[in-house]
MARTI-570347 format. One line per 4 residues: number of its first residue (from 1); for each residue x, y, z of C-alpha. Coordinates in pm, whole numbers, plus 50000, padded with zeros to 5 digits. Example, Ala and Ser with C-alpha at 12.3 -4.5 7.8 and 13.67 -1.06 7.14 Angstrom:
! MARTI-570347
1) 51230:49550:50780 ~ 51367:49894:50714
This chain:
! MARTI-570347
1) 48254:49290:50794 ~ 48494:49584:50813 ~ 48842:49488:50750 ~ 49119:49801:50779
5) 49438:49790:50599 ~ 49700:49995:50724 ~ 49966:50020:50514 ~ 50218:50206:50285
9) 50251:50175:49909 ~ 50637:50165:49885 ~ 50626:49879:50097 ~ 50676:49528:49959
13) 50532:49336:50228 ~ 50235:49530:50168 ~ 50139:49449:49857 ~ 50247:49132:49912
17) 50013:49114:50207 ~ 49695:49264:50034 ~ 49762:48992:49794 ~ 49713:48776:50046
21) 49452:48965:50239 ~ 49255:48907:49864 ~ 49326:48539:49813 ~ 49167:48452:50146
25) 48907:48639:50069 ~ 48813:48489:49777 ~ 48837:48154:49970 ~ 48561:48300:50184
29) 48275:48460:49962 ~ 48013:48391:50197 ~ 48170:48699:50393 ~ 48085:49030:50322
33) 48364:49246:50347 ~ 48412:49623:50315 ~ 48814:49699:50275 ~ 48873:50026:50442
37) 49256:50134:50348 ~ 49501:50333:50581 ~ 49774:50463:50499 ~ 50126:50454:50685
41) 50406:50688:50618 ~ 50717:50484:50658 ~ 50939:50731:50485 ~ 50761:51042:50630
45) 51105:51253:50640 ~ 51170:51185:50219 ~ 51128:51468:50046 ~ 50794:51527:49821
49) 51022:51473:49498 ~ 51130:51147:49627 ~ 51510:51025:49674 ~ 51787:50894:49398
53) 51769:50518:49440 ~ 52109:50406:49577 ~ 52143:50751:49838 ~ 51778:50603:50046
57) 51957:50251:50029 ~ 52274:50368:50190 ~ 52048:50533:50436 ~ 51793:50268:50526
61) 51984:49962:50480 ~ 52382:50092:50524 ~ 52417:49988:50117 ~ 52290:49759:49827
65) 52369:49448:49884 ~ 52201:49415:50230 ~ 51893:49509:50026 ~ 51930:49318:49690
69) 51922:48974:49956 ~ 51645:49121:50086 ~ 51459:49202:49778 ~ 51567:48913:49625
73) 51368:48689:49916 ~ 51068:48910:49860 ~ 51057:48898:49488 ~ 51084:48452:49528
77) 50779:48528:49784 ~ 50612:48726:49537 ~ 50635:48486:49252 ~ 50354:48282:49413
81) 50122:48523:49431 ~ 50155:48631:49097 ~ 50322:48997:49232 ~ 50579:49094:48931
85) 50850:49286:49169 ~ 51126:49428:48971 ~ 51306:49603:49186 ~ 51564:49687:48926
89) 51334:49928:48788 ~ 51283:50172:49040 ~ 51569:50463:48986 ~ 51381:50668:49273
93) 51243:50620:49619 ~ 50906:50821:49605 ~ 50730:50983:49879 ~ 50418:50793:49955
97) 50201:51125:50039 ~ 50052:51218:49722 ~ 49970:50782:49621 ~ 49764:50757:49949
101) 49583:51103:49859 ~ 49504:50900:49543 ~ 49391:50606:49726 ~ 49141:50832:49901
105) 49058:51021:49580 ~ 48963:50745:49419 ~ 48784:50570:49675 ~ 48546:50834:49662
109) 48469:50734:49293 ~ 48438:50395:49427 ~ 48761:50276:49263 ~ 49015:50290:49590
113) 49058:49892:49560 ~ 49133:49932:49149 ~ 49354:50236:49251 ~ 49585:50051:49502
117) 49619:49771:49295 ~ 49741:49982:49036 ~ 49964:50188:49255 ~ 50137:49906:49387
121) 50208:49725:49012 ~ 50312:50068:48887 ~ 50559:50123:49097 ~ 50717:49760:49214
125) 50599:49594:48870 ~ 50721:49946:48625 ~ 50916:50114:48811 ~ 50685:50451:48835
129) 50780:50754:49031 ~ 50416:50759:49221 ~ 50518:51110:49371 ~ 50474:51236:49036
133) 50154:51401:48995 ~ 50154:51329:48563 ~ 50232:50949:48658 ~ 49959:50965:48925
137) 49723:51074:48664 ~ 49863:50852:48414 ~ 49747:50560:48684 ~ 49454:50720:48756
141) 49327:50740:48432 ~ 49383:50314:48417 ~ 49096:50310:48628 ~ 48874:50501:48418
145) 48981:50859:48673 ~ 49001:51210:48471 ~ 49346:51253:48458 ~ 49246:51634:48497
149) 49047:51616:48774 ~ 49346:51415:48929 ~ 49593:51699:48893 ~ 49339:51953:49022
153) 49291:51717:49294 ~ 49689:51718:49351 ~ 49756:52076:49308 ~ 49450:52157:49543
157) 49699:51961:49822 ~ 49355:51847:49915 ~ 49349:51559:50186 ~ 49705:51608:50278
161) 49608:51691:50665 ~ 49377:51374:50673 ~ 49625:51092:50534 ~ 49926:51291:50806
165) 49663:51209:51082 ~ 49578:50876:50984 ~ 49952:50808:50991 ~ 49932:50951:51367
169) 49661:50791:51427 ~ 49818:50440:51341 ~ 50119:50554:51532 ~ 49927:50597:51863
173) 49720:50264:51822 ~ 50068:50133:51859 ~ 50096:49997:51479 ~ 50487:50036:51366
177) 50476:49805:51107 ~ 50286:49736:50821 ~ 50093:49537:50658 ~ 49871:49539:50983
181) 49526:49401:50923 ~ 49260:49534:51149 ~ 48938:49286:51129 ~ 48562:49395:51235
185) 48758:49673:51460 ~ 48912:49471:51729 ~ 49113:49166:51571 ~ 49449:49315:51439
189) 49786:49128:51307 ~ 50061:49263:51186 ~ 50290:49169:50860 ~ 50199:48944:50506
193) 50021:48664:50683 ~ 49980:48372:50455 ~ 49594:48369:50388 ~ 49518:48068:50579
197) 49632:48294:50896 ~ 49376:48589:50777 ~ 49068:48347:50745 ~ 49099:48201:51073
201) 49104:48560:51202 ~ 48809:48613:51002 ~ 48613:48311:51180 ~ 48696:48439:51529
205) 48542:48788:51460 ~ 48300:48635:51275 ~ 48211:48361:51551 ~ 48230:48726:51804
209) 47995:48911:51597
């Protein structure tokens, strides 16, 4: 079974929800399933360099104490899934472009679930600026990538067009927020469902199918 996760990797909720999304599956392993990621741009207008920190906070949430209550909720929610968020870490707001190229790099090598995991730990677990093409590699290479095929891969600006038109593409299936879990191409819901949620979505496209 094909399940599509469209999301963004500078999104909490996201990596909170492919926790999740992996926790009910392993609750299920008489299903098959085939994890196809999309990506989502929800910062599409920061530049490629990224953002200082406290500037995208003032923009997106008016300051930083709207979004250390916020943060502070998520990181409680992440505790039980084992998802280490230090926000406190992150001195930049990254672009997202160049981690979902990445994600599609490396799913190529057959390593685009190993490469998202380690996207989303670098940068909400370390703190890593995942616009930066060395720190991409750096990840990359965690996987068992060639860090220099990675930056040849990143100078190339190869797969740039495809990840901007999956991000339309998202757009005009009416997704405009993520996580949004798309199962067997017909069953979608939107945000970090618990995993209890995601397996009885699972059993009605299975039950269809």
């Amino acid at each position: 079974m094909q399940v599509e996760v469209v999301f963004d990797l500078v999104c909490p909720w996201c990596y909170l929800g492919t926790r999740r999304l992996r926790r009910a599956l392993r609750a299920r392993p008489d299903v098959l399933v085939d994890i196809l990621w999309r990506p989502f741009l929800l910062n599409p207008d920061i530049p490629s360099a990224g953002l200082p920190r406290q500037e995208f906070l003032t923009r997106k949430f008016g300051g930083e104490e709207r979004a250390r209550r916020l943060y502070a909720t998520i990181a409680e929610l992440g505790q039980a899934e084992g998802v280490p968020f230090r926000f406190d870490r992150i001195r930049r707001m990254p672009s997202s472009l160049d981690a979902h190229r990445m994600v599609r790099f490396a799913t190529r090598e057959g390593l685009g679930d190993a490469m998202v995991d380690v996207l989303f730990h670098g940068h909400f677990a370390e703190g890593a600026d995942i616009s930066h093409g060395e720190t991409l590699s750096q990840l990359g290479a965690r996987i068992g990538l060639d860090p220099l095929a990675v930056r040849r891969f990143l100078d190339s600006g190869a797969d740039t067009d495809q990840v901007h038109a999956e991000n339309l593409r998202a757009h005009r299936l009416g997704i405009n927020g993520v996580p949004c879990f798309v199962i067997a191409g017909q069953h979608a819901i939107a945000g970090a469902q618990e995993p209890e949620v995601l397996e009885r979505l699972l059993d009605v496209a299975l039950v269809e199918a």
